[in-house]
N, C-alpha and C positions, 0 to 999 in steps of 0.2 A: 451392147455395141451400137454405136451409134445410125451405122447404116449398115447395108449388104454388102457395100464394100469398104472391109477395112481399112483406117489409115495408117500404115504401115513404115516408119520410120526404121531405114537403116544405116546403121551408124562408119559401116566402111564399102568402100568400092566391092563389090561382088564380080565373077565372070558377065560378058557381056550376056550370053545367054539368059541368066537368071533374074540380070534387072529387066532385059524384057521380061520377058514373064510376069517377073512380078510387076511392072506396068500395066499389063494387061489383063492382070484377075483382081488389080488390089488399088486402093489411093494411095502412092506411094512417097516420100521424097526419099529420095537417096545421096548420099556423097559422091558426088562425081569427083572433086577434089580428093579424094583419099585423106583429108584430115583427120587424125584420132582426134574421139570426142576427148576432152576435158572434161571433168564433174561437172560443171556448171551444164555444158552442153547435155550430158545425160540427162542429169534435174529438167533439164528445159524439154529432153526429149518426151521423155514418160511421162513427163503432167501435160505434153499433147497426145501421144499416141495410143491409139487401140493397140497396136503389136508393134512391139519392137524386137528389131535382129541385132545384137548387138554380136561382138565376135571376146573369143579368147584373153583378148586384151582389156574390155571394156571392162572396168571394176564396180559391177554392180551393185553395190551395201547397201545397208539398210537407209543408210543418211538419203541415198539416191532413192530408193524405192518410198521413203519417207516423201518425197517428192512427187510421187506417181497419181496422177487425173484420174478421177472415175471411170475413165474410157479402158486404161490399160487392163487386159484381160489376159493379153499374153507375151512372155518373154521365149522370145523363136531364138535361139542361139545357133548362131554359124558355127559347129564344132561339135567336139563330142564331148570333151571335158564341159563339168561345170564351176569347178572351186572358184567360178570370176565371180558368180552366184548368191547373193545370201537366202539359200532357199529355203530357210525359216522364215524370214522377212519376206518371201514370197508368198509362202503358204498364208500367213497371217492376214496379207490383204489379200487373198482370194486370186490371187496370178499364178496361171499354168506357166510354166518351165520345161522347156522343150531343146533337145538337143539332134543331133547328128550322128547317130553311131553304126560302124557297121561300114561303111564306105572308105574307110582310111586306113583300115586293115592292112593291106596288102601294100599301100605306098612305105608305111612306116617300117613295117619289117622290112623291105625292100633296102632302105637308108638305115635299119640299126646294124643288117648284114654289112652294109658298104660301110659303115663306120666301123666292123672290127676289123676287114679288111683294111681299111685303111690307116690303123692305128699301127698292127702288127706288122704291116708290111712296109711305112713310111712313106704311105703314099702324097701324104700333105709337103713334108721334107723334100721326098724327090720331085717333085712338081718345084717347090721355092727354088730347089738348085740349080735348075734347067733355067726359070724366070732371071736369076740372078747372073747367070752368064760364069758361074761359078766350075760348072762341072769340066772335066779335064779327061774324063774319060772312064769307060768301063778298067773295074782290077778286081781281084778275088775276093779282096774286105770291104768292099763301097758297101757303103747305105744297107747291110744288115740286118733285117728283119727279124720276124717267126714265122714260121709253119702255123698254119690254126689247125692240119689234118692230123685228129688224133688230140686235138685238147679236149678241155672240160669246159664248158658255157652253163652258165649258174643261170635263169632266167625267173628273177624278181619279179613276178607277178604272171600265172598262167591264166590270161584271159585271151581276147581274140587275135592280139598283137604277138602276144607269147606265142602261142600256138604257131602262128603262120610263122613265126621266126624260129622255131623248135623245126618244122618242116624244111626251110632254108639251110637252117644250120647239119642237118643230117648230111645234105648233099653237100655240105662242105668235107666231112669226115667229121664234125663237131662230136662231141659225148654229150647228150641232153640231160640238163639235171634242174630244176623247178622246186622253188618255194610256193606256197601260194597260202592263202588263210587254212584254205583245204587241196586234200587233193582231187583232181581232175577225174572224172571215172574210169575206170580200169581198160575199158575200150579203147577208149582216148591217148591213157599214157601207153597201153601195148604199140596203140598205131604211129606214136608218135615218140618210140623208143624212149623214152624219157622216166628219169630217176627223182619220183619226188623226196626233198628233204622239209620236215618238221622244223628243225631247227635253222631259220635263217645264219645264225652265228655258225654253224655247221658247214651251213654247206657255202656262203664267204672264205671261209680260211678252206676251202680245199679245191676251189677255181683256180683256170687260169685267166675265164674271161668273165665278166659279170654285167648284165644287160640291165636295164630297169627297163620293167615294160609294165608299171601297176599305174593306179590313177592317184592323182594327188589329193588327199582327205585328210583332215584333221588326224587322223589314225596313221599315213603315212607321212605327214611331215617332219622331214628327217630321219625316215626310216633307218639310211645307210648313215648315222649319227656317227661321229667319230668315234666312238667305243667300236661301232662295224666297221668303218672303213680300215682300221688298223691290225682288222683279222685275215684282209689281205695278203696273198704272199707276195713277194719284192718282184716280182714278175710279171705281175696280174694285170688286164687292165678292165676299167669301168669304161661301159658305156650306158650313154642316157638319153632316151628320144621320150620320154615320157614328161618329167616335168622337173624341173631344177631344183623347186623347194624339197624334195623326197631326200635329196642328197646334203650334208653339210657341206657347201661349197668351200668355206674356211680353210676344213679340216683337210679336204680334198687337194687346195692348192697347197698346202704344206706337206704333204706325202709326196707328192709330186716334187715338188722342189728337192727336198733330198732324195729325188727315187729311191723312196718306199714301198714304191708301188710302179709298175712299169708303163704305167701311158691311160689317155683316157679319150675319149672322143662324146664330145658333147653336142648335142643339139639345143640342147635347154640349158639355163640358168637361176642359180637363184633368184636373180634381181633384175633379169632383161627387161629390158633393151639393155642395160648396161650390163657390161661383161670385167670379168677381172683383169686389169692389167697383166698380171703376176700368168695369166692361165696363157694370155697372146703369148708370151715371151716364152712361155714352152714349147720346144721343141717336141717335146715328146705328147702332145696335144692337138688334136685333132678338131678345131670348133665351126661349127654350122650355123647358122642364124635362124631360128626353131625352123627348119623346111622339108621333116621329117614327111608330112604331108602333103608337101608343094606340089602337086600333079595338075595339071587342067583336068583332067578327069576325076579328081578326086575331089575339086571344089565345084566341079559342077555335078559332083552329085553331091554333095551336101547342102548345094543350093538348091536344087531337086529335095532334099528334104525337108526343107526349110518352109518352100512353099507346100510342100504337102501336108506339112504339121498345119500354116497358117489356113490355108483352104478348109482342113477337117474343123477346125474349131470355128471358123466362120460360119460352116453349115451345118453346124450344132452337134459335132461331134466328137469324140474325146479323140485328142490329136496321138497320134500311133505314137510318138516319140517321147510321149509325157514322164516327165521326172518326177517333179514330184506328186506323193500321194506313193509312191511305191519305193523312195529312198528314205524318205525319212518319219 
């Protein structure tokens, strides 16, 4: 490292709090403009910087990291996901890998709950009806719903997200029922009434509701491939705040267009920023702009751990958040 204090490239607007901060422990430039970088602008970042914060969006590869100045020593990522990452191409040239986890817990379960509520009960619908000057009045058969007291909620992936949504969903009347690679420890699922199944294909065709809450990896890409999605019952709906590649988007908008499948409420996409036309025009769809984690509170503690990863590896420490060396 060049000096005591880092120079510290970040490549999107942060809370205000955190760019002070980071002004005042580190050499900083920051994007006051909020422009996503371009590859070009990466390349140009990392053959200057000692640490770079790049966020969710930034697409890391190796072509970019092929670019990286003897100075860069670390990649501080705004988030907790890392698949923007090529953390092979990290390892190789000697770049610690640093994420945010642990702080966004509670905001995203917070929004995959409001997304089955909102799915099941038409809450997007009824809101456009009211905007549109359309509504003419309360009657017995308006806007038709579900009940979610007393369904079954499948929850694809039991990590920290799962878990505190397993917790939510109780208080709704939910039935908890969890896939995971493995299961969760016996403590765990007693306290968190929950029924793990082995077989993903299993326990798909016997939801009503089905959450994705795993992380996106070479290993889930396309998890809910359309051979799953079509084990769905005609009832059922997906929701998704974890990450759009996990899902076949494709297959998805075509189950939906025949209601095959009863609704879905997305935060994520395969291909965002761009979204399917075909997904807008359903009614029976529910879609967010990824804001699963949108909190002030939630980004300013991941900018709180951003600079706490940068600070430890500054003062010659192994920065608490370090990825790799223990994922791959």
């Amino acid at each position: 490292m060049r000096s005591k204090r880092p120079f510290v490239i970040v490549t999107r607007k942060l809370p205000e709090p955190i760019e002070t901060r980071m002004m005042e422990l580190f050499s900083c430039r920051l994007n006051l403009d909020d422009k996503a970088f371009g590859k070009p602008e990466l390349m140009a970042a990392v053959g200057e910087a000692d640490v770079l914060v790049p966020t969710v969006t930034d697409r890391i590869d190796a072509d970019v990291l092929a670019a990286a100045g003897p100075g860069l020593k670390l990649i501080a990522s705004f988030g907790t996901g890392v698949d923007h990452v090529d953390l092979a191409a990290a390892q190789q040239r000697g770049i610690i890998v640093t994420n945010t986890p642990g702080v966004l817990t509670e905001d995203t379960a917070d929004m995959t709950m409001a997304l089955i509520l909102a799915v099941s009960r038409r809450l997007a619908e009824g809101e456009r009806l009211i905007r549109s000057g359309g509504w003419t009045g309360w009657s017995p058969t308006s806007m038709l719903g579900h009940r979610i007291w007393g369904k079954r909620l499948g929850i694809v992936g039991m990590g920290r997200i799962g878990m505190a949504l397993a917790r939510r969903a109780a208080g709704f009347g939910l039935s908890v029922h969890y896939h995971n690679r493995r299961s969760v420890p016996e403590e765990v699922e007693s306290a968190l009434e929950a029924t793990y199944w082995e077989s993903l294909d299993q326990m798909l065709a016997h939801m009503d509701i089905i959450s994705v809450n795993c992380p996106h990896t070479p290993a889930t890409y396309h998890l809910l491939s359309a051979r799953r999605l079509r084990l769905l019952q005609p009832h059922a709906i997906l929701v998704n705040t974890a990450r759009g590649e996990i899902v076949d988007e494709e297959e998805l908008v075509r189950l939906l267009e025949i209601r095959a499948i009863g609704g879905a409420g997305l935060d994520v996409f395969e291909h965002e920023p761009a979204v399917d036309p075909r997904l807008q025009a359903r009614d029976n769809v529910v879609l967010l702009p990824h804001m699963g984690s949108a909190t002030i509170e939630g980004r300013i503690a991941m900018g709180e751990k951003v600079i706490i990863n940068i600070k430890t590896f500054a003062d010659g420490h192994r920065p608490p958040d370090r990825i790799i060396g223990s994922m791959l």
